[in-house]
Structures are given as structure tokens and as C-alpha cells.
GUMI-959277 format. One record per residue (C-alpha): residue number from 0; x, y, z. Coordinates in steps of 0.02 Angstrom, whole numbers. Example, Ala and Ser with C-alpha at 12.3 -4.5 7.8 and 13.67 -1.06 7.14 Angstrom:
num 0, x 615, y -225, z 390
num 1, x 684, y -53, z 357
***
This chain:
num 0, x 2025, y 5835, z 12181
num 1, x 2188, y 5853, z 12149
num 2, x 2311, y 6001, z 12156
num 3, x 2310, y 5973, z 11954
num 4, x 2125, y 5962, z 11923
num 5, x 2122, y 6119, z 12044
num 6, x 2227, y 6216, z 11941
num 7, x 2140, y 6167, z 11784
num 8, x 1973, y 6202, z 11869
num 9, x 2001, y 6352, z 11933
num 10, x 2056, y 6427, z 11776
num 11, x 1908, y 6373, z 11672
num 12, x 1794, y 6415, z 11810
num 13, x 1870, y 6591, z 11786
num 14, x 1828, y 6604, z 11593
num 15, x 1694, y 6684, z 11527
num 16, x 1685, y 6615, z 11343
num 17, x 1650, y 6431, z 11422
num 18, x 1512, y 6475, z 11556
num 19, x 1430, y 6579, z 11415
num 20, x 1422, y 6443, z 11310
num 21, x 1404, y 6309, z 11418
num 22, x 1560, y 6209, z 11408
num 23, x 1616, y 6104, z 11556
num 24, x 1769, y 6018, z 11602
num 25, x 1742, y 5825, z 11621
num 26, x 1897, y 5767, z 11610
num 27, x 2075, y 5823, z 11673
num 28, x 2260, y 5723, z 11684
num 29, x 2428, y 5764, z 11646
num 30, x 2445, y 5813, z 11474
num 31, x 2267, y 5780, z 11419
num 32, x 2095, y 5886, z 11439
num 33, x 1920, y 5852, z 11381
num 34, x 1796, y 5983, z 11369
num 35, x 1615, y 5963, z 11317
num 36, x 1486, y 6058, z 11252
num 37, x 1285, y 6015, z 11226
num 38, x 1219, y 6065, z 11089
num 39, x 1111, y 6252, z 11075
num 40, x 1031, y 6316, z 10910
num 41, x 1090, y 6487, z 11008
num 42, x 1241, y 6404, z 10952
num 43, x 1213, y 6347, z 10784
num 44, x 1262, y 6417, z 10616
num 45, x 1127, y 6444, z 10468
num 46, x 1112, y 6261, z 10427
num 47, x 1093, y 6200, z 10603
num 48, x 1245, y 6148, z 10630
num 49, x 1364, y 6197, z 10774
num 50, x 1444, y 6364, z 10711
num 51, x 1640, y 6333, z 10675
num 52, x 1671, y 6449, z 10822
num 53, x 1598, y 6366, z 10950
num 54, x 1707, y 6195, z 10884
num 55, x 1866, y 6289, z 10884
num 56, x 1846, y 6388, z 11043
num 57, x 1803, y 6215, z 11142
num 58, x 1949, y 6128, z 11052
num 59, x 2064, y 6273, z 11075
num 60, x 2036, y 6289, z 11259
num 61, x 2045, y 6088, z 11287
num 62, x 2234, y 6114, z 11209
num 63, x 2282, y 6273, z 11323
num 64, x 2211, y 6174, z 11473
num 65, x 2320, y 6022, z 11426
num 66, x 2485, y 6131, z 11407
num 67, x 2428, y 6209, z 11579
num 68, x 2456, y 6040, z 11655
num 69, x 2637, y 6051, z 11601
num 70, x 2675, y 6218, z 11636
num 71, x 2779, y 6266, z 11768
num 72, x 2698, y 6340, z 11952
num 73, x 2686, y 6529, z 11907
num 74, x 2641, y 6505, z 11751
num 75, x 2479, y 6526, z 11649
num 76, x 2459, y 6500, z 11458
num 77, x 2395, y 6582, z 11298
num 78, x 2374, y 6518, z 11124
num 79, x 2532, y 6602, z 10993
num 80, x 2433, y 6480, z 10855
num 81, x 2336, y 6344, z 10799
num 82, x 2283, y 6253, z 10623
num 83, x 2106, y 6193, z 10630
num 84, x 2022, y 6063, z 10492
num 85, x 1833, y 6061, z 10500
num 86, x 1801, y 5890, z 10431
num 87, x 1603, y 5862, z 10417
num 88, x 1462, y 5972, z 10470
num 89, x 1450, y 5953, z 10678
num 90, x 1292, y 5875, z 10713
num 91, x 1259, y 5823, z 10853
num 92, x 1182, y 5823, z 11052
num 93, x 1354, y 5868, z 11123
num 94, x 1517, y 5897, z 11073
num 95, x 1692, y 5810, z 11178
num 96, x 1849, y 5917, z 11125
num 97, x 1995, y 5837, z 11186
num 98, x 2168, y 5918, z 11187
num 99, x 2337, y 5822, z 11221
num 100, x 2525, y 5878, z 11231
num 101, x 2609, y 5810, z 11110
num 102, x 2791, y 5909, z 11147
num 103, x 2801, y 6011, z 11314
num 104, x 2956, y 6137, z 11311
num 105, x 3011, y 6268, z 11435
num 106, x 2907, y 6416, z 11326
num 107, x 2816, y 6321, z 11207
num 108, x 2720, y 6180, z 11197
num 109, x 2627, y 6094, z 11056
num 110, x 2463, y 6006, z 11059
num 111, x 2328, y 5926, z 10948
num 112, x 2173, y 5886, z 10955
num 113, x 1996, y 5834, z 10886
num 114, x 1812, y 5865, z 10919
num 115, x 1702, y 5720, z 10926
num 116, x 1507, y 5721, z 10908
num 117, x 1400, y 5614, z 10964
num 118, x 1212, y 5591, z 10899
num 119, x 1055, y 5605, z 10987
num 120, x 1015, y 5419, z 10929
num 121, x 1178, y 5335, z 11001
num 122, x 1327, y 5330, z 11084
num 123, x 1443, y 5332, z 10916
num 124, x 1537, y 5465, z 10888
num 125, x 1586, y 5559, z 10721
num 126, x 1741, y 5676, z 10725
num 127, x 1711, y 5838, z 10646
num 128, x 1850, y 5916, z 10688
num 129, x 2052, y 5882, z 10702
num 130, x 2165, y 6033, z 10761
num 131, x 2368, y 6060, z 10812
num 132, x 2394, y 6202, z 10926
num 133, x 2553, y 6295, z 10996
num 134, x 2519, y 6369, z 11180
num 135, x 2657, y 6491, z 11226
num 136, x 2707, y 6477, z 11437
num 137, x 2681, y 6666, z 11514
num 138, x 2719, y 6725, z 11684
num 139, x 2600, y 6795, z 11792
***
């Protein structure tokens, strides 16, 4: 693993909202993070499908963990704001929310990034979700 994926792991390992719902990180480079998410009716909104705050929390963190790989040693991240469009219902097995930098300054940086379902039946995904994101650089 390497000192990057460490970082990144380590952080995630350390927050709550992802164990809790059962996120992992699967994926991890320089300016790009995928998180995914199986599905859970514990996580499901009245119709049955994956409440809009599960989608945004995985998508959201898959950004912050991508502007993490840019930021500078001695510095962590927090999200100042994001715009999210929920596009179709998310059905699915499990989620992939991917988050890439798309501008990486000294305090801010701006991602986007989508949420992808895939079906029980096959491999094809749908994405149900599209989001931009700017992650503000804080010190320690």
C-alpha cells in the first residue's frame, strides 16, 4: 500500500458514517476515489429505493477523499459545499460513488462526481446520481 492509499485509508477507517453504513473504499489514486456501498433496506427510503442520503453521503465522501490526495502533508479536508442532482430512483445491489479533482488549489479544491448502480441481474450500470463539490484544505 502506498503512503497515498494509507492516508486515504486511514482516514476512512476513522469515520463513523461509512462503517455504519457499510461503505468501503475500493479504489484510491491521485485525484480520484471510489467508494461503494451494497445495498440495505435499513438503508432504503419508502419506495425501496436507496434513501438520497445514503447517495450523497457516499458521493460526498468519495470527493473529500479525492481532494485529500492533493492536499498538502498536514492537512485534512472538509466539505464548504456541494450541488447534488438525483437523476433516477437508485436501484440497485450496490452503489460505486466515484469522486475526481477537477481543480486542486492551495485552500480549495473542486471536484465532481457521480453514483453508479449496478443491478442484481448484471453488470450494467445506471447513474443515478451526478454531483460537483468544493472541499476546503484545513490544518490540523
Amino acid at each position: 500500500m502506498s503512503d497515498l492509499q494509507k492516508r486515504i485509508a486511514d482516514s476512512f477507517n476513522a469515520q463513523g458514517l461509512m462503517t455504519t453504513i457499510g461503505a468501503r473504499l475500493v479504489f484510491v489514486a491521485e485525484g480520484e476515489v471510489h467508494i461503494e456501498l451494497p445495498f440495505s433496506t435499513g438503508l432504503s427510503q419508502q419506495h425501496g429505493y436507496l434513501h438520497a442520503g445514503a447517495t450523497t453521503s457516499i458521493v460526498d465522501s468519495a470527493c473529500g477523499y479525492a481532494a485529500l490526495t492533493k492536499a498538502p502533508p498536514g492537512f485534512e479536508v472538509v466539505t464548504a459545499e456541494f450541488k447534488i442532482n438525483l437523476m433516477r430512483p437508485a436501484l440497485g445491489e450496490r452503489f460505486l460513488a466515484i469522486g475526481r479533482v477537477q481543480s486542486s488549489g492551495k485552500l480549495l479544491t473542486v471536484c465532481s462526481g457521480e453514483v453508479r448502480a449496478f443491478p442484481s441481474t448484471a453488470e450494467a450500470y445506471k447513474v443515478v446520481a451526478l454531483i460537483q463539490a468544493t472541499i476546503v484544505n484545513v490544518g490540523r
